[in-house]
N, C-alpha and C positions, 0 to 999 in steps of 0.2 A: 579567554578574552571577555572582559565583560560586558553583557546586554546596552545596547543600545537603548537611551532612553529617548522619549519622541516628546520632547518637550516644548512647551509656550516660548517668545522669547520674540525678540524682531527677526521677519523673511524677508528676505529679500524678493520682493516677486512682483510680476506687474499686476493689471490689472483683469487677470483670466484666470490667476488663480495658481499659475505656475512662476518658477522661479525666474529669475531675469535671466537673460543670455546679455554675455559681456564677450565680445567678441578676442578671441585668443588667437594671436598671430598664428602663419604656418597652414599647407594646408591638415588635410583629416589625418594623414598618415602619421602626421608630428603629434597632432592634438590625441589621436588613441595614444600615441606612447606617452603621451602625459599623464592621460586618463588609468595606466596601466603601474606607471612608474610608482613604487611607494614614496616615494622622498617630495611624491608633489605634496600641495600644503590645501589641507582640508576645502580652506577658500577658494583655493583652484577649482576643489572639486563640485564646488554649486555651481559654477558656472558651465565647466562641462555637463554638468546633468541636463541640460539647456542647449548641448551642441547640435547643431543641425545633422548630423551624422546618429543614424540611431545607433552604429557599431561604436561611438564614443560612446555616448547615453549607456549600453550596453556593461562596456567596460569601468563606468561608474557602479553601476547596478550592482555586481557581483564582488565588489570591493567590502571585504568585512571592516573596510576600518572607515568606509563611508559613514559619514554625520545623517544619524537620523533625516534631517534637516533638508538633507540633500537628496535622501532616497524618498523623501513624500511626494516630491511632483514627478517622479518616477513612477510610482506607483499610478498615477495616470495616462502616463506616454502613450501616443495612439500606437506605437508598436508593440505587439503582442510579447516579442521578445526579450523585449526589454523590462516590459512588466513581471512575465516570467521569471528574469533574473533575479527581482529582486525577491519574489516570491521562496526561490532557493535560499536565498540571501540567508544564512545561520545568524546574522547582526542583523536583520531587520528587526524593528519594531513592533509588537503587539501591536498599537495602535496603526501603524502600515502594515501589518499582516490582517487585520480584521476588515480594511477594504478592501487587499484583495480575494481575500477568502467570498467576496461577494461580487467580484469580477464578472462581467460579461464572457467570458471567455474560459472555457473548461478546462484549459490545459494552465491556465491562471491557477483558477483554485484548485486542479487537483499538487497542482506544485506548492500550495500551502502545506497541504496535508502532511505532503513530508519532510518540512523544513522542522528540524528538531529546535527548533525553539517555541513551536504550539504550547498554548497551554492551555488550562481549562476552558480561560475565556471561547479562544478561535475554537475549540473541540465544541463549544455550548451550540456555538453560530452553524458548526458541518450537522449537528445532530436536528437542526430545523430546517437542511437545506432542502428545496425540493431537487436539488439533483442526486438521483440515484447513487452514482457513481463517487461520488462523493463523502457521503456517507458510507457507503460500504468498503471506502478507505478507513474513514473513521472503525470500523466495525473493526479494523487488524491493527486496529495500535495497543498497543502492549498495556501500555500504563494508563489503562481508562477508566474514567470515572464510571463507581458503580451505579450510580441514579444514571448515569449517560449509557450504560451498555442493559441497562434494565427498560431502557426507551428503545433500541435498537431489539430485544428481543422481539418487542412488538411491532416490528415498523414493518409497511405494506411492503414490501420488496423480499421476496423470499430468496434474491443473491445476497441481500443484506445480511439476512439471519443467517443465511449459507457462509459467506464469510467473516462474520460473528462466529459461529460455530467450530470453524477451523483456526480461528487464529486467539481465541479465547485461553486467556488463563485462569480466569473465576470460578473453580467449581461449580459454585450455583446459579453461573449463566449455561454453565456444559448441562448441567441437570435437567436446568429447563428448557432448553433446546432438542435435550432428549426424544422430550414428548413431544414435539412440534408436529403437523399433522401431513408438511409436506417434503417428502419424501428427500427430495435435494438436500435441505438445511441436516437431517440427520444423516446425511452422508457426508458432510460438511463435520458435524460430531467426529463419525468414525476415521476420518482422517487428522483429528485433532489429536498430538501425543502427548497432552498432557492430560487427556480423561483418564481415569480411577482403576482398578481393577473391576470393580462393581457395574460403572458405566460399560465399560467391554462387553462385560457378560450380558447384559442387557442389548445393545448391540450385534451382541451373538447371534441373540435369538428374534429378532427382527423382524417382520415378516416379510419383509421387502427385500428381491435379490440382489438388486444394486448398494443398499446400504452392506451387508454382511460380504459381499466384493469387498467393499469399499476397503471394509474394515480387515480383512485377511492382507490385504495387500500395504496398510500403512504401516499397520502398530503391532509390536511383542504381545501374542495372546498366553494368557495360564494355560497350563496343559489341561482343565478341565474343558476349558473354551475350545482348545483346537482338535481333541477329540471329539467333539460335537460334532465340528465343521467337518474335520475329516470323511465323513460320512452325511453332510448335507444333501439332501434333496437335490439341490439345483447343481448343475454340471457347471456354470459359470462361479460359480464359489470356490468349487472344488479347483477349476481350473485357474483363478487367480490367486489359488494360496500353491498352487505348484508353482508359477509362475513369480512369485513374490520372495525380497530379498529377506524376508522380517519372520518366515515360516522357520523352524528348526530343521535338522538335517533328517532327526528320524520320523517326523512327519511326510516329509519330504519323501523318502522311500516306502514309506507306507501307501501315499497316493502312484506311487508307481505301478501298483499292484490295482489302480483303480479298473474298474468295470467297464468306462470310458476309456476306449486309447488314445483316447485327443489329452486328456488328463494326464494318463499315464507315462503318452511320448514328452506332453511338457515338463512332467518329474526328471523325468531321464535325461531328458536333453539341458537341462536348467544348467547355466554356467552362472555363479555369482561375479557382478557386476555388469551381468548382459544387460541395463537400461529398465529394466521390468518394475522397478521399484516405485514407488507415489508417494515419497518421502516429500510433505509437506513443506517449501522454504519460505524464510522470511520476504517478504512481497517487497516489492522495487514500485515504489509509490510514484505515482504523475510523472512518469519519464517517457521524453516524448522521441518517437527517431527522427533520423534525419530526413526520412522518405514519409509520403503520408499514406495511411490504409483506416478503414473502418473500425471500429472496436473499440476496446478496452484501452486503460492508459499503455504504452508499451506498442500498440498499435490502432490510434483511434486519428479522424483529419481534425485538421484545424479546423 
């Protein structure tokens, strides 16, 4: 379908700045199934963006074949949910995605972030946002600009660079994240499956126990690599490459034979597809539950 453009033209609206309300017979229960119906006619639908019901407002909101026109005073609604929707909105507007990408409201902007109709412009605005979280959405989109993921290598938040790191396609953002000096962000590397062979081996040799875990348990090592490891120093290496889906089977019986039995009983015991794996997935941006809890998108309060 094609882009909504958000264009100049006469609005209908009073004088605050949102659209008029024209009162539509029926109570709310009639006016959502208007607001829902496709066969209603565009002009219907400025008027419902204006119903005093936010659950109509709502049902405007999330309409891909809503008129720009109609989703801009939406984009203000004192109901969070409603601004939300249209932030989802795949037919919003750039220019209605770029205020609300600067929304008072977090679960607002983090719901831009994954509306696939971003484009460079809204990605320029997350990459100066001061909200963390935010950015470090920006940091796991695929198709990012390289002056924009060369800002984020450097950016004061080391979950940023950490997920930079993991969800990175750029060679030479994986390279220079390499070197980063805090310990997270290259663990965040060794779980990325598209580093090098090169980068692995580097990785290998790490000096940190938690990055070389890291890295046993995400991604296919050269048999030069997992003979190193097979013999690492640290017990918790050893033990998360027994325990990991991405080890081969004759390594696998080689730490059976480990010096450790904690190591050894995990070789033996390993059933492939028991859960053990840290197989990297693509991230579920700004989705909010029904219940509220502290945190991250997925479980953070309004």
């Amino acid at each position: 379908m094609a882009k909504q453009q958000d264009v100049g033209g006469p609005d209908r609206h009073n004088g605050s700045g949102s659209t008029a309300y024209r009162e539509i017979g029926g109570g709310a229960d009639a006016r959502l199934a208007l607001a829902q119906d496709p066969a209603t006619p565009q002009m219907t639908l400025f008027d419902l963006a204006s119903d005093p019901s936010p659950v109509v407002r709502k049902a405007v909101a999330v309409r891909i074949d809503a008129p720009a026109q109609a989703l801009r005073p939406l984009t203000r609604d004192p109901d969070r949910d409603v601004r939300e929707a249209v932030a989802r909105n795949p037919s919003t507007s750039i220019a209605n995605l770029l205020r609300l990408v600067k929304d008072a409201d977090r679960w607002v902007r983090w719901a831009v972030a994954g509306n696939p109709a971003c484009d460079e412009s809204v990605r320029r605005v997350m990459s100066e946002a001061p909200d963390k979280e935010l950015r470090g959405l920006l940091a796991e989109t695929r198709e990012l600009e390289p002056d924009l993921a060369a800002k984020l290598i450097d950016d004061v938040s080391p979950e940023v660079r950490e997920r930079l790191a993991t969800h990175s396609h750029d060679p030479d953002v994986i390279t220079a994240l390499l070197a980063d000096r805090t310990v997270r962000v290259r663990k965040g590397v060794a779980r990325n499956p598209r580093t090098t062979a090169e980068q692995r081996r580097a990785l290998a040799q790490d000096p940190v126990v938690d990055v070389r875990a890291a890295l046993v348990r995400a991604v296919e090592l050269d048999e030069a690599d997992l003979e190193l490891l097979v013999d690492d120093r640290s017990v918790q290496v050893r033990l998360a490459m027994a325990k990991s889906e991405v080890i081969p089977a004759h390594i696998r019986h080689a730490l059976e034979r480990d010096p450790d039995e904690t190591v050894a009983s995990a070789a033996r015991e390993f059933r492939p597809g028991s859960g053990n794996s840290s197989v990297v997935r693509a991230p579920r941006v700004g989705h909010r539950p029904s219940g509220t809890a502290p945190g991250r998108p997925g479980g953070a309060a309004r």
